[in-house]
N, C-alpha and C positions, 0 to 999 in steps of 0.2 A: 483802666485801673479804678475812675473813682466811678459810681454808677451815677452821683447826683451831688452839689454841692448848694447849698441853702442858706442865705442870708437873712436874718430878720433887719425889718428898716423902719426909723423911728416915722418916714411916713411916707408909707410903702406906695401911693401915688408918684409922690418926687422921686423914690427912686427907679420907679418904671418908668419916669418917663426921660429918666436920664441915660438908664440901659437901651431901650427903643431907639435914642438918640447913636448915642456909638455902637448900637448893634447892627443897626441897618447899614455902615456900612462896610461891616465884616461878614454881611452878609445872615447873619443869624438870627431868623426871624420866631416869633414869640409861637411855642408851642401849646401855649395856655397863657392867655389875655386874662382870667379873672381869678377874683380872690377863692381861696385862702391863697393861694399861690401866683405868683407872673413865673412863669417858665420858658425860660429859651433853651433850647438840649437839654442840658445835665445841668445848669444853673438855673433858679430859682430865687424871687426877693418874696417873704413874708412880711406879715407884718408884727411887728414887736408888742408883747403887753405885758403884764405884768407875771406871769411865768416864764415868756423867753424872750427876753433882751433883745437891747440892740447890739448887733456885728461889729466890731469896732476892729481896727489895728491889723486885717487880712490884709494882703498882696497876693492879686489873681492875675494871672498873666492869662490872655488870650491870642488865640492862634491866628494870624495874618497869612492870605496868600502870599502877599507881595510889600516890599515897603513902601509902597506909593500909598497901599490901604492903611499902613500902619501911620504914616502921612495924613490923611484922611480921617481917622481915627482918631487922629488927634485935637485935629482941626476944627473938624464936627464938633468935640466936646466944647472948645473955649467958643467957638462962634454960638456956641448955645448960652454961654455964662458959666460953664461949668470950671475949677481950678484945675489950674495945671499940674501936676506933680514929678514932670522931666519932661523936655521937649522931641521931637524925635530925632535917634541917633543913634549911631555904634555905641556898644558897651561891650565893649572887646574886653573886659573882664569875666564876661562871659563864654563868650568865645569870637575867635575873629569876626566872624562876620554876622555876629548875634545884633540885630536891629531893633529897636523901641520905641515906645514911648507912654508914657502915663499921666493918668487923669486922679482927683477924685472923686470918688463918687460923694452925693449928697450926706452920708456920716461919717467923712472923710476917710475912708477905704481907697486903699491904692490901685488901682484898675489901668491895666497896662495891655496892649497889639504889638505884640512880636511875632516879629520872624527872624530865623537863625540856623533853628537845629535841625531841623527837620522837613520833608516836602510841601509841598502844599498841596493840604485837603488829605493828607496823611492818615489824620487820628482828630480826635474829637475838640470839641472849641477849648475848651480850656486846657491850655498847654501845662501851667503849675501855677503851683500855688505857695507859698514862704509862711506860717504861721509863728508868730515870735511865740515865746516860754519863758517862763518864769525860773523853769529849771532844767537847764538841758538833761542832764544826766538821769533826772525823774521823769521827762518826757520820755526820751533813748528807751528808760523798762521800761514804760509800757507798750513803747510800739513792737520792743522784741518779745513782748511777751503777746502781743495778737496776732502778730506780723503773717505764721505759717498758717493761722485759721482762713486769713484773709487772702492766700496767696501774693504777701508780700514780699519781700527783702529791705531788709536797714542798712543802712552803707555806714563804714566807720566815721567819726567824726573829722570836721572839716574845720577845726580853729573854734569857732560859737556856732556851728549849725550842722548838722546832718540829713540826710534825704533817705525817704522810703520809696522805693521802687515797685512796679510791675511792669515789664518787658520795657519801654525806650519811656514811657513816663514817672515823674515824680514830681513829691512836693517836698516845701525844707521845714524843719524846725531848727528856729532860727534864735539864740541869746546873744544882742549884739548891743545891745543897752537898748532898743525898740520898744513899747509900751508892747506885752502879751496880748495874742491876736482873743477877742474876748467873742463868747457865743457864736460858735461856727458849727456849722451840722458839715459832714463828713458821712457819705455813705457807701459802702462799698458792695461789686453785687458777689454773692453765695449762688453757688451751684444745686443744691439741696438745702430744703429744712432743716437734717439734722447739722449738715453745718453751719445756719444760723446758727443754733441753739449749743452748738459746739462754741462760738465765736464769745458768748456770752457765757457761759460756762467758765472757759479759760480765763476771760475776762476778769466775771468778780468771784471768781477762784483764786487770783492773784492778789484780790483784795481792792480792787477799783470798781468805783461804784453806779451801781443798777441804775438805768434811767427808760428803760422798759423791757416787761420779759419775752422770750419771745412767741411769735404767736401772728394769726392777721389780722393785718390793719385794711379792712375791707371801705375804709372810708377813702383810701388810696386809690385801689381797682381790686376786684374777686381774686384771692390769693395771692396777695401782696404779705408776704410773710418776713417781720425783721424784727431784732432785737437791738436794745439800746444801752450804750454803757457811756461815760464820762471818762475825759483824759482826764491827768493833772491839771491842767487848766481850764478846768470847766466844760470842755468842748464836748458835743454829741458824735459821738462815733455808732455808726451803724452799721449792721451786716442786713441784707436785703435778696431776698430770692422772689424773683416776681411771677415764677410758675406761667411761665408763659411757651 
């Protein structure tokens, strides 16, 4: 579903070296060690300045074999110094046998190893992701108004939250009195060019606003093609065709 998910960090050392810590033992090791980016998969920590902010108020959950890792996971972080943010455990509000546990990271982002739903080694590291809103109802249109560019679906709402789907993944927007998840990049991958520029189109055709047109970003790799739009709450949403 999501092709890459991007953090800025107010000091993008401490946060590599806090993901290197509980990454290693979920096994996910660093696809890109230097700046402008740390990249492990589809996650990514930059660094924050005075154009893009620091990430604040995300909940990412990632994907454990087993609960011994997610154990482990945990473990790792507080034997490093890092805080706790739930220790590991059932959260059968999730679903029976849906297992935990979470940390946070260094600009107090909630960073969680579960396992539950799905097999292991199933589908990609990041299992979901929860971004809170300011307004549900303002978030809801915009996601149904990109949802079919992007090969999405919106599920009806859920009491204060809703989930957008592609085939067994998703993430939630979430109004539960939660501070709103602030400066999150969101990218999703496109089949073709023209449906980049379809995605953006629909976009700020709807009336939400332009944050790049589309076209390529060759400072990425040769033919890296995407366009840039803003949720209601500030966030970077992207459609990405990387012509490969």
């Amino acid at each position: 579903m999501l092709d890459h998910v991007t953090i800025r960090a107010a000091d993008q050392e401490a946060s590599r070296r806090f993901y290197n810590v509980v990454f290693a033992v979920l096994g996910f090791e660093p696809v890109q060690a230097s700046t402008p980016f740390y990249e492990w998969g589809d996650y990514s920590v930059a660094q924050a300045d005075d154009d893009h902010p620091v990430t604040r108020h995300l909940h990412v959950g990632f994907a454990a074999s087993s609960r011994e890792e997610v154990d482990a996971f945990w473990q790792a972080g507080v034997d490093a110094g890092y805080t706790s943010d739930g220790k590991p455990g059932l959260r059968p509000q999730y679903n029976p046998d849906y297992y935990g546990a979470f940390l946070l990271d260094p600009d107090g982002n909630s960073v969680e190893a579960c396992r539950g739903f799905r097999e292991p080694g199933s589908g990609p590291m990041i299992d979901h992701l929860w971004i809170g809103v300011r307004d549900l109802e303002a978030s809801r249109g915009f996601w149904e108004t990109v949802a079919q560019t992007l090969s999405l679906s919106v599920t009806e709402d859920r009491g204060s939250r809703f989930h957008v789907w592609r085939d067994d993944r998703s993430f939630a927007l979430v109004a539960d009195g939660r501070p709103p998840s602030e400066n999150v990049h969101l990218a999703f991958p496109i089949a073709t060019d023209a449906d980049v520029a379809e995605f953006h189109r629909v976009a700020t055709a709807a009336g939400y606003r332009d944050n790049g047109a589309p076209g390529e970003r060759p400072q990425y790799h040769p033919g890296y093609v995407g366009a840039f739009v803003l949720d209601p709450d500030g966030n970077n949403i992207e459609a990405v065709n990387h012509n490969r």
